[in-house]
C-alpha positions in Angstrom: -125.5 116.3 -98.4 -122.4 114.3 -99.4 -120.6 116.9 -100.0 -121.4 118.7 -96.3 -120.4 115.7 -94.9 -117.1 115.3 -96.6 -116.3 119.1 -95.4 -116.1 118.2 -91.8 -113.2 116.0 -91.9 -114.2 115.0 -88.0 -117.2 113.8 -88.9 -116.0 112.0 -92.3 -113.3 110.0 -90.3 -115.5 108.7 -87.6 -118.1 107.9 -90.3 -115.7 105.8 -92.0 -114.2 104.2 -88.9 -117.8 103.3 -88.0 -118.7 101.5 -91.3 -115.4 99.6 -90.4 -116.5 98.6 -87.2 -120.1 97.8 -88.2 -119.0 95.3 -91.1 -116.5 93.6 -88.4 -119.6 93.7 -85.9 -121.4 91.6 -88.9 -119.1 88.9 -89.4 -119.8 85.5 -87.2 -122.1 87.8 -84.6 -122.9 85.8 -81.4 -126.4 85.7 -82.5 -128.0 87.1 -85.4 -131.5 87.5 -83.9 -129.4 89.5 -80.9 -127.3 91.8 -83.6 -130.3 92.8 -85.6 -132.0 93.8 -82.5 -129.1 95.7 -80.7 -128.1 97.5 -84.1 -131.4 98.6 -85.5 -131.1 102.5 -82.7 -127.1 102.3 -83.6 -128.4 102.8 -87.5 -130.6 104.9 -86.8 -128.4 107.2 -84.7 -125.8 107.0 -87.2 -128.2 107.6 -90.2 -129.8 110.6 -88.2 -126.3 112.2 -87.8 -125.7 111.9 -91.7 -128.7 113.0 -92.8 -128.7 116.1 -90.1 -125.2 117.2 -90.8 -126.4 119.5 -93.5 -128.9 121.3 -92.2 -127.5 122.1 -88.6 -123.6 121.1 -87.9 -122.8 119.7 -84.4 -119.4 120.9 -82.6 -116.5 118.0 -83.1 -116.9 117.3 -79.5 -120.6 116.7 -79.7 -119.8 114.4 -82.7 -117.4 112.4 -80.9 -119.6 112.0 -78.3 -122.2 110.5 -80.2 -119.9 108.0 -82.1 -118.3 106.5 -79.1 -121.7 104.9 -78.3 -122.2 104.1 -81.8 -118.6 101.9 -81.5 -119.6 100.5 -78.4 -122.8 99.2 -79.0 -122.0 98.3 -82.3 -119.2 95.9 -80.6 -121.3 94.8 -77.7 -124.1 93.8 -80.4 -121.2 91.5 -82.0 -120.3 89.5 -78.5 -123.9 90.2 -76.8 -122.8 92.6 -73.7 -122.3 89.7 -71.5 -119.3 88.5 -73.3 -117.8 91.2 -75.1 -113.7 90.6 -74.4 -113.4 93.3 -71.5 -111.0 91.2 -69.2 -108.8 94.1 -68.5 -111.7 96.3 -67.2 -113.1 93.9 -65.2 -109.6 92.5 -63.4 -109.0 96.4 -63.0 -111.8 97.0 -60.8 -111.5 93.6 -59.3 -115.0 92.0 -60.7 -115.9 88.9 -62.2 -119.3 90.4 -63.4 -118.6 91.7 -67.3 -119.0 95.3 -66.9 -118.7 96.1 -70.7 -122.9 96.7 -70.7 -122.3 99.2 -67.6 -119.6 101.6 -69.7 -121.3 101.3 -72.9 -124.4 102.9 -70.7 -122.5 105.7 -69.5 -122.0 106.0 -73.0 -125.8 106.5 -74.1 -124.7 109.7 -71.4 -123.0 111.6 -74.1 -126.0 112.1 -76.2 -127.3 114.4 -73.4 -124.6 117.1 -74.9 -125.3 117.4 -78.4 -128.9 117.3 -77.1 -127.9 120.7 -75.0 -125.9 122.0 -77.6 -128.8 122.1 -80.2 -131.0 123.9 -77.8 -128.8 126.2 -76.6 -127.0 127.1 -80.1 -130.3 128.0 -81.2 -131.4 130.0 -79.0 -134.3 128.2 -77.6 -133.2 128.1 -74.1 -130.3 129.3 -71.6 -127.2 127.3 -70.9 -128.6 125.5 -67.4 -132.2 124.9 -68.9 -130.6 123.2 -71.8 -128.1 121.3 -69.9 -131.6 120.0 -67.7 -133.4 119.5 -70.8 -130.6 117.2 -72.2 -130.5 115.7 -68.7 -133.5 114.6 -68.0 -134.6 113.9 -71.8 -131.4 111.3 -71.8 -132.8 109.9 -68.7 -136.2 109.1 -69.8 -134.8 107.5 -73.3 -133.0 105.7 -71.0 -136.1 104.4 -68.7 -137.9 103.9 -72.3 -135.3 101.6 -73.5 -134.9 99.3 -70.7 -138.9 99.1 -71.2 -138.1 97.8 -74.8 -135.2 95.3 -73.3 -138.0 93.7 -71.2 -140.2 93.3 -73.8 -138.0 92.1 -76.6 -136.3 89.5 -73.6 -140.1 88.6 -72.8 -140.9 88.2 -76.6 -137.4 86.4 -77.4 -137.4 84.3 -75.0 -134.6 81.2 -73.8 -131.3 82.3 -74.5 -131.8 85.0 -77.1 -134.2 87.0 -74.8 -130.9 86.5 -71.4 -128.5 88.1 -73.9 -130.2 90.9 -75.3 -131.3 91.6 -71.8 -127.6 91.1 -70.4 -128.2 91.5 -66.6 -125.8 88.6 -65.8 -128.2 87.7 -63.0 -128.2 91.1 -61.5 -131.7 91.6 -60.4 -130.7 95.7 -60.2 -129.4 95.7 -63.7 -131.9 98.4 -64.9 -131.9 100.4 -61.8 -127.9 100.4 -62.6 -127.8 100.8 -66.1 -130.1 103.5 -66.3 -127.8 104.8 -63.2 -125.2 104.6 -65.7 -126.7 106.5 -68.2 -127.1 109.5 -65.7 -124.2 109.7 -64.9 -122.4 110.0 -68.6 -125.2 112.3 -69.1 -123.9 114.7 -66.1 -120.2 114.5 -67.3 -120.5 115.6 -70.4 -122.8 118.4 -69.3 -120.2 119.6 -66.6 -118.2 119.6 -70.3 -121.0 121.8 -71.8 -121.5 124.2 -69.2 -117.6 125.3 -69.3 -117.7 125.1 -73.2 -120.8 127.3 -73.0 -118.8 130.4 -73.1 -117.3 129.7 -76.6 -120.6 128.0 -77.8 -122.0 132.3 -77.3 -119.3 133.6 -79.1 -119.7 131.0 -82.2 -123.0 129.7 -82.1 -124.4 132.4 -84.5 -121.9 130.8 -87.6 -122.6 128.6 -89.5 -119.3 126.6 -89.4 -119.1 125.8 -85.9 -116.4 123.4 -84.2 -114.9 123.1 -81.1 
């Protein structure tokens, strides 16, 4: 397994970056109770892309993809998404609200392509029912998790249960995050649809990249 992994040199560079970011993301954390409970689906992403990578070997893009929500919640579970230094996106756009929670949704989009790509590289569906499988399976992990943020806010309580929730006082914030997540998700499939076309020529080796 090691040694598949070390063959895509990709994957092996945003692996190590990762571990990088994670051990800065453990040092003085906002909140520990907040960290642990924000970083327990980054691990298991991360550990589900290890351990998967040598049995069925995602394109680069799809890869990327993945990790750039990995990095981002990883750093958001650091600050707590409220306060995660983001000063240049927010004067930018001309908001005082902290928008770092609203990007790092659109993030959770991406994972609607390797989603696609794994269905359609195998042959279990065409190029437009995969893309609307990843869709709308994206969408309800989405719904499911800002299920879990209630509960764990509910459970938490005081201040621990505000910042793992992070709506700032936005009484939308769900409806908008989960808006968010839609919205990556249909990017990145716009991406998958055009990279369909290669994905048909190479999808039946075994050593795939794009």
């Amino acid at each position: 397994m090691l040694k598949s992994l070390l063959s895509n040199r990709v994957l092996s560079l945003l692996s190590v970056n990762y571990i990088a970011v994670l051990i800065f993301s453990m040092i003085n954390p906002a909140s520990w109770a907040v960290w642990i409970a924000e970083i327990i689906p980054v691990l298991l992403a991360f550990a589900f892309i290890v351990l998967t990578h040598h049995k069925f070997r995602f394109s680069n893009t799809a890869y990327i993809l993945m990790f750039v929500w990995l990095f981002m919640h990883t750093i958001g579970a650091k600050y707590t998404f409220a306060e995660v230094p983001f000063n240049w996106f927010n004067d930018l756009i001309g908001s005082e609200r902290n928008h770092y929670d609203r990007v790092a949704h659109y993030s959770i989009g991406f994972w609607a392509y390797p989603i696609a790509e794994y269905l359609y590289r195998k042959n279990h569906a065409s190029v437009v029912i995969s893309a609307l499988f990843g869709l709308f399976a994206l969408m309800s992990v989405a719904a499911g998790y800002e299920i879990i943020e209630w509960w764990y806010a509910e459970l938490a309580g005081g201040n621990e249960g505000i910042a793992f929730l992070g709506s700032q006082g936005d009484i939308w914030d769900a409806q908008r995050d989960m808006l968010c997540d839609t919205l990556g998700a249909i990017t990145v499939l716009i991406a998958f649809y055009f990279n369909s076309q290669s994905m048909a020529v190479e999808k039946a080796k075994p050593e795939y990249s794009i």
